[in-house]
LUMSEPA-420609 format. One line per field, with one value per residue (C-alpha): residue number from 1; residue in three letters; x, y, z. Coordinates in nm, 2 decimals. Layout:
seq	c(NUM,...);
type	c(Ala,...);
east	c(X,...);
north	c(Y,...);
up	c(Z,...);
This chain:
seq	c(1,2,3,4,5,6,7,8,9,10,11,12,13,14,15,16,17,18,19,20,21,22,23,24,25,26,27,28,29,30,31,32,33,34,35,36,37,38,39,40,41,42,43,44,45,46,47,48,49,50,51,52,53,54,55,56,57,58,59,60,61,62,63,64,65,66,67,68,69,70,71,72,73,74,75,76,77,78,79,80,81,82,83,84,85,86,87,88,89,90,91,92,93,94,95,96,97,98,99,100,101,102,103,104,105,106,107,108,109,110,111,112,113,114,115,116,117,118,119,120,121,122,123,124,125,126,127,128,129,130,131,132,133,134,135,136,137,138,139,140,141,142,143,144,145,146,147,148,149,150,151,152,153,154,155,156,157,158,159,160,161,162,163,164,165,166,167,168,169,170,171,172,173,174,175,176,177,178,179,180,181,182,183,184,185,186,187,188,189,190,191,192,193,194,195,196,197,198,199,200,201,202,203,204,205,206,207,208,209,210,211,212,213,214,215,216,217,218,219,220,221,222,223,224,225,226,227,228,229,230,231,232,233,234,235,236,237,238,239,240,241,242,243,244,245,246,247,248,249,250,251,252,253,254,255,256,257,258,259,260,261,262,263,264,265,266,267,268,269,270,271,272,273,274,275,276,277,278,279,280,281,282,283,284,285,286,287,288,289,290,291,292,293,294,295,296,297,298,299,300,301,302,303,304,305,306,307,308);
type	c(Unk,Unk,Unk,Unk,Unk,Unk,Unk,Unk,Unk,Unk,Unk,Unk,Unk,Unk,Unk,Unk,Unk,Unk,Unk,Unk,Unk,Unk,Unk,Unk,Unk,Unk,Unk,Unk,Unk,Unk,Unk,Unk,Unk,Unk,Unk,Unk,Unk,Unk,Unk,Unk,Unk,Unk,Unk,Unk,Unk,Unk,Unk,Unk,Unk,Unk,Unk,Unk,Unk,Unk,Unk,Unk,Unk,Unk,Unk,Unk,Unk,Unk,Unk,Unk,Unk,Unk,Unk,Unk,Unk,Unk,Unk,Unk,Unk,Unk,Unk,Unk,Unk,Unk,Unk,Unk,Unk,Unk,Unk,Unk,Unk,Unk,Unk,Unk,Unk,Unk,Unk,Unk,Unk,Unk,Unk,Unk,Unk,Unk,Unk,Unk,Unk,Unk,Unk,Unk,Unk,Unk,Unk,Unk,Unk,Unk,Unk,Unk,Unk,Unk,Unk,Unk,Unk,Unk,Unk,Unk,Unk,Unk,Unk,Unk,Unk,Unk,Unk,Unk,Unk,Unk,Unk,Unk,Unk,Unk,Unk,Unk,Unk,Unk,Unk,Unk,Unk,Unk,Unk,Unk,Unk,Unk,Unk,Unk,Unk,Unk,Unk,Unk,Unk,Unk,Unk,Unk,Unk,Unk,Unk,Unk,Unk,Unk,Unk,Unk,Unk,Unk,Unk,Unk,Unk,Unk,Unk,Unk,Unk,Unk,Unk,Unk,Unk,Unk,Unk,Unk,Unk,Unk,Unk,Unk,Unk,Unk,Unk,Unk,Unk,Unk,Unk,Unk,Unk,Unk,Unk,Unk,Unk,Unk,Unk,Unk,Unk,Unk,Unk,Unk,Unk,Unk,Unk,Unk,Unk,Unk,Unk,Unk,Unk,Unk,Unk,Unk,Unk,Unk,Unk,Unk,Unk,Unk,Unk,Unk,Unk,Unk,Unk,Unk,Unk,Unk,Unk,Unk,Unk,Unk,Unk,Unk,Unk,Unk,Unk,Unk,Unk,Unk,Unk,Unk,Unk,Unk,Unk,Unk,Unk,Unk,Unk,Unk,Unk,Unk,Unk,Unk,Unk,Unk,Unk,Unk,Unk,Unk,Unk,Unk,Unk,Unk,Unk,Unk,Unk,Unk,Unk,Unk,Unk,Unk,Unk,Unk,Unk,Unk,Unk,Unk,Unk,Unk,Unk,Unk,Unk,Unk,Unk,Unk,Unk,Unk,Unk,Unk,Unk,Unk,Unk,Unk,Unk,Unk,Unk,Unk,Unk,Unk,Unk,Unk,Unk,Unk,Unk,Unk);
east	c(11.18,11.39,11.34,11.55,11.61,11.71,11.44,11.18,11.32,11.29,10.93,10.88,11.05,10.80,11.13,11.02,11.28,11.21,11.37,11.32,11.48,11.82,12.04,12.28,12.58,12.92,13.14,13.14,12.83,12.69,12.41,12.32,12.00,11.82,11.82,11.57,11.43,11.43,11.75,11.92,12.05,12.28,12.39,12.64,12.58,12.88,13.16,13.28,13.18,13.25,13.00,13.02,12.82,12.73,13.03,13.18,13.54,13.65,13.44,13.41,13.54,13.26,13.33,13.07,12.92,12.97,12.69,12.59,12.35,12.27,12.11,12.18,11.96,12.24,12.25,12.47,12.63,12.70,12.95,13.18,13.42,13.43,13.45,13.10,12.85,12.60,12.21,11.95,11.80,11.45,11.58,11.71,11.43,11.14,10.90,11.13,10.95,11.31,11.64,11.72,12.05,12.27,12.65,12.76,12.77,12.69,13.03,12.84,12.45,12.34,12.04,11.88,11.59,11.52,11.43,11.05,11.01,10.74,10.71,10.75,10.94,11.21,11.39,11.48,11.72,11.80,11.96,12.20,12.34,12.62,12.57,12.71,12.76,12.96,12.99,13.22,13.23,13.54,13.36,13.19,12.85,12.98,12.85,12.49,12.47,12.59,12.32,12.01,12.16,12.20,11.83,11.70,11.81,11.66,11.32,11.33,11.45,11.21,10.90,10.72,10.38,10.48,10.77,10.76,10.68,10.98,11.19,11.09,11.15,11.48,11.56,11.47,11.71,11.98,11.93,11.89,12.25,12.37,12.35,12.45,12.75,12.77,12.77,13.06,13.30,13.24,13.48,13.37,13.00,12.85,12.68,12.31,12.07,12.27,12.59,12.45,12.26,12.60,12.74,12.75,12.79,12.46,12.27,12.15,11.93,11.82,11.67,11.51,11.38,11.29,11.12,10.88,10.89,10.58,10.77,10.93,11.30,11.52,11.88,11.99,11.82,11.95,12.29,12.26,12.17,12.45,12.68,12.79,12.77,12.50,12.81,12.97,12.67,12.50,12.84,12.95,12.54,12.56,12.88,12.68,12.35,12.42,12.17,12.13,11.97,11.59,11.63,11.71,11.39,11.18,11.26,11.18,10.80,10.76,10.84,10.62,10.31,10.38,10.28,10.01,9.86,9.88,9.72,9.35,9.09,9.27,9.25,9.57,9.47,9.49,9.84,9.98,9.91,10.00,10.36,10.41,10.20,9.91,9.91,9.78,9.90,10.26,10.22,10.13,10.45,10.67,10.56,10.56,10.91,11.03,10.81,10.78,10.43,10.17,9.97,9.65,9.77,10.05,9.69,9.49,9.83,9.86,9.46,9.51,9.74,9.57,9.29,9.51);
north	c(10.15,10.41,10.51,10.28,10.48,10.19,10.00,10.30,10.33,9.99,9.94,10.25,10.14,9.77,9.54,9.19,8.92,8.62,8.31,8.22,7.87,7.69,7.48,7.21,7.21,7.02,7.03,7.24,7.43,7.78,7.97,8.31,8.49,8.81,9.19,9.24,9.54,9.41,9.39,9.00,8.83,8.49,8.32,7.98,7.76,7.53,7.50,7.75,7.95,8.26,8.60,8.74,9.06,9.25,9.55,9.44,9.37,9.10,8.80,8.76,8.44,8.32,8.10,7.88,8.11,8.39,8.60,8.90,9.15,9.34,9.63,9.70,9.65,9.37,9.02,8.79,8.44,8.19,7.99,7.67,7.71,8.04,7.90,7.70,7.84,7.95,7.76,8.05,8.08,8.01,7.67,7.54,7.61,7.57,7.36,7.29,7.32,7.32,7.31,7.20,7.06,7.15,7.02,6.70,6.63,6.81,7.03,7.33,7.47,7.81,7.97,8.27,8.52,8.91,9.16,9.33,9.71,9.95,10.08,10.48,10.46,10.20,10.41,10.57,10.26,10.14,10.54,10.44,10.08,9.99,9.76,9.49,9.41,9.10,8.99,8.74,8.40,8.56,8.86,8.96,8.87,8.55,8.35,8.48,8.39,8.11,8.02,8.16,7.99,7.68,7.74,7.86,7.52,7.32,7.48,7.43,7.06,6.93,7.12,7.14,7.34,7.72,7.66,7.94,8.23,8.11,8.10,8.44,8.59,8.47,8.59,8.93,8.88,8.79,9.13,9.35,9.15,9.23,9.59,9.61,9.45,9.67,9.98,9.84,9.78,9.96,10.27,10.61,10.55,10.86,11.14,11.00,10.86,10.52,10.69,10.91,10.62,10.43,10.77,10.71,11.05,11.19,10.89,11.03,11.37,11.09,10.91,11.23,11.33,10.96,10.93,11.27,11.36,11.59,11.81,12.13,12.10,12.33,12.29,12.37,12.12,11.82,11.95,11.92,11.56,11.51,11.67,11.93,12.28,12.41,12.49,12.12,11.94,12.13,12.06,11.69,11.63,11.74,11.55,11.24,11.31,11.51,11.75,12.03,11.83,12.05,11.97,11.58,11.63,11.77,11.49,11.22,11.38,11.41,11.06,10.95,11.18,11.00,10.69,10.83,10.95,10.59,10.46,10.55,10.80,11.04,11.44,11.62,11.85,11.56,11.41,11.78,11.77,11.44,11.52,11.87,12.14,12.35,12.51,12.30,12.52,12.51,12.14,12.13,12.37,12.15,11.81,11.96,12.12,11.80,11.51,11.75,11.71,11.85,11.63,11.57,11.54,11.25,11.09,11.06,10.93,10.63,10.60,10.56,10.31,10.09,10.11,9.97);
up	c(12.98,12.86,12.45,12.20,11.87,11.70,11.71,11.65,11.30,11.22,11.34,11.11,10.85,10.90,10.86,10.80,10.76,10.55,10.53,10.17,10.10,10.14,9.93,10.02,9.78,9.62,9.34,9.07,9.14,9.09,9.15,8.99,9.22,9.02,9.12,9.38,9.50,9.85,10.11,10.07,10.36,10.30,10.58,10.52,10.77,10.65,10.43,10.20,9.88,9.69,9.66,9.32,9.27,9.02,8.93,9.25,9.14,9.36,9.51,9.87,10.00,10.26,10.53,10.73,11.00,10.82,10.70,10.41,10.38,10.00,9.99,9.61,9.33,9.18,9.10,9.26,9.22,9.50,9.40,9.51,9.19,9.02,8.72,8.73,8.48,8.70,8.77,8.78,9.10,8.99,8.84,9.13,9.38,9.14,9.32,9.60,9.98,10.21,10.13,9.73,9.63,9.38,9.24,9.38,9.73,10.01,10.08,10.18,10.33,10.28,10.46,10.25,10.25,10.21,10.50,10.38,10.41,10.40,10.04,10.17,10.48,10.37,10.20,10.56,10.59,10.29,10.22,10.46,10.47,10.20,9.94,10.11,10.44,10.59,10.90,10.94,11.17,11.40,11.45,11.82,11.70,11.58,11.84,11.84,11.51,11.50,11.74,11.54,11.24,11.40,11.51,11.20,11.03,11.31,11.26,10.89,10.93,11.22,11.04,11.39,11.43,11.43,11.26,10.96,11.20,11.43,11.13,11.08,11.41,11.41,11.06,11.24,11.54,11.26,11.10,11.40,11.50,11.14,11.14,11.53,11.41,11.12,11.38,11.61,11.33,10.96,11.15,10.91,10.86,10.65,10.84,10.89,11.11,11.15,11.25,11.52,11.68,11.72,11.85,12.20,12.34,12.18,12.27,12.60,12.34,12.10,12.35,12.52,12.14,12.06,12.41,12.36,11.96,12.04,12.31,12.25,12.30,12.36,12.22,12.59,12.76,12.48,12.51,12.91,12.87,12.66,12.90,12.64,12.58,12.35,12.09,12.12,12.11,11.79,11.64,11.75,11.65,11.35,11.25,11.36,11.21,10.91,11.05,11.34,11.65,11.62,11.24,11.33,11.56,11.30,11.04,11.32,11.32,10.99,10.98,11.26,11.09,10.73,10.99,11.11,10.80,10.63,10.91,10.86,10.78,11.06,11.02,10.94,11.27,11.50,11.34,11.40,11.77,11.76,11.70,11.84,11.63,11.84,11.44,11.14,10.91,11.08,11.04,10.74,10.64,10.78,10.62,10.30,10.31,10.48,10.27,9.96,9.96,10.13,10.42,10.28,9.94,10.08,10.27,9.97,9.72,9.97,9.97,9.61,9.62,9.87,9.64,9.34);
């Protein structure tokens, strides 16, 4: 099976959806949810209702089906009638297994959770998503999600054997769904990582560089699988990427060592050759410029804080 970029940097990055409640809503009702320093999903499974973010201008108008993703550090309202005084979040759910109700009636279902990341690698995604992504229920994807939301609130109503982890791993499908969706239609994504892997005509190197990080590429022979000239290629790459192609390479190993070195009581000699170096020293050069720290010193700072 052929190297899928995409899904290398979210297995580094350890993304874990959660679904973390529900609420069935009607009325005049509002509901204010606290800065987290996690990615928020919300998914409205029916009805209507209003986002208001934090120094976002205007509310978005959500419609059932449709589905958000925060990546910002900012509170948020969900509301049927802007002009509700919002319920803190922790109110509403405070001892509350499933789905809690709020207002009067049941106009409206939402499905909510946040997507886990690993406390050094996150940052990898979370530097380049927007603050709020939203996916609407006429969109391409629509259909698929409407499926794992239908699902999702299926598993969480029936409450059969296995149900949480199913929950879970369709949270996960809903996310990977919401940023593929996110790549086929946001148009002028920044230079970065996300960008070039939605960039079709470099996708042939990224798989050859994602496939063998620890071989010695040549520009040439990245280029050729691109069907490009050296020139062209460097130049579309880098437009993509935000970086030169061996630099994008380079990153992607430090990345993978950072892994590595978390992992276990592993020597920095045997992460080097693990990703490419016959020289620890040359290594060691190139996490530090790269991580800003050297390797051992970055081992024994996450030792430290396992111990904590």
């Amino acid at each position: 099976m052929e190297a899928d970029p995409f899904s290398d940097i979210l297995q580094l990055t350890n993304a874990q959806s959660v679904v973390s409640g529900g609420f069935r809503a009607g009325g005049a009702w509002a509901i204010r949810f606290p800065e987290m320093d996690k990615i928020k999903f919300s998914a409205l499974v029916r009805g209507t209702c209003w986002l208001s973010v934090e120094g976002r201008e205007k509310p978005v108008r959500m419609q059932s089906g449709d589905v958000v993703l925060l990546s910002s550090r900012r509170s948020f309202v969900l509301a049927g009638d802007l002009e509700a005084v919002p319920v803190d979040a922790a109110r509403v759910f405070s001892g509350v297994s499933g789905i809690a109700n709020v207002g009067d009636g049941d106009d409206c279902m939402q499905i909510g959770g946040f997507i886990r990341l690993d406390q050094s690698s996150g940052k990898l995604l979370l530097d380049v998503l927007p603050s709020l992504i939203h996916v609407q229920a006429d969109s391409p994807r629509a259909a698929v999600l409407q499926w794992l939301l239908d699902q999702m609130v299926r598993e969480r109503a029936a409450e059969h054997p296995g149900a949480v982890l199913a929950s879970a791993q369709l949270a996960q499908l809903m996310f990977v769904h919401i940023l593929r969706a996110h790549l086929e239609t946001s148009g002028d994504l920044a230079a970065g990582w996300l960008r070039a892997l939605g960039n079709r005509r470099i996708a042939p190197a990224l798989r050859l560089m994602h496939g063998d990080p620890g071989r010695s590429w040549k520009l040439e022979e990245l280029a050729k699988a691109a069907a490009m000239s050296r020139t062209t290629f460097a130049v579309h790459f880098k437009t993509a990427a935000g970086v030169a192609p061996l630099t994008y390479l380079t990153e992607w190993r430090m990345r993978l060592a950072e892994r590595a070195l978390q992992a276990g009581n592993v020597s920095v000699a045997s992460v080097a050759q693990s990703v490419g170096y016959t020289s620890e020293s040359a290594f060691s050069h190139a996490f530090r410029r790269v991580t800003g720290k050297a390797p051992k010193r970055f081992r024994d700072a996450v030792r430290e804080d396992q111990r904590e």
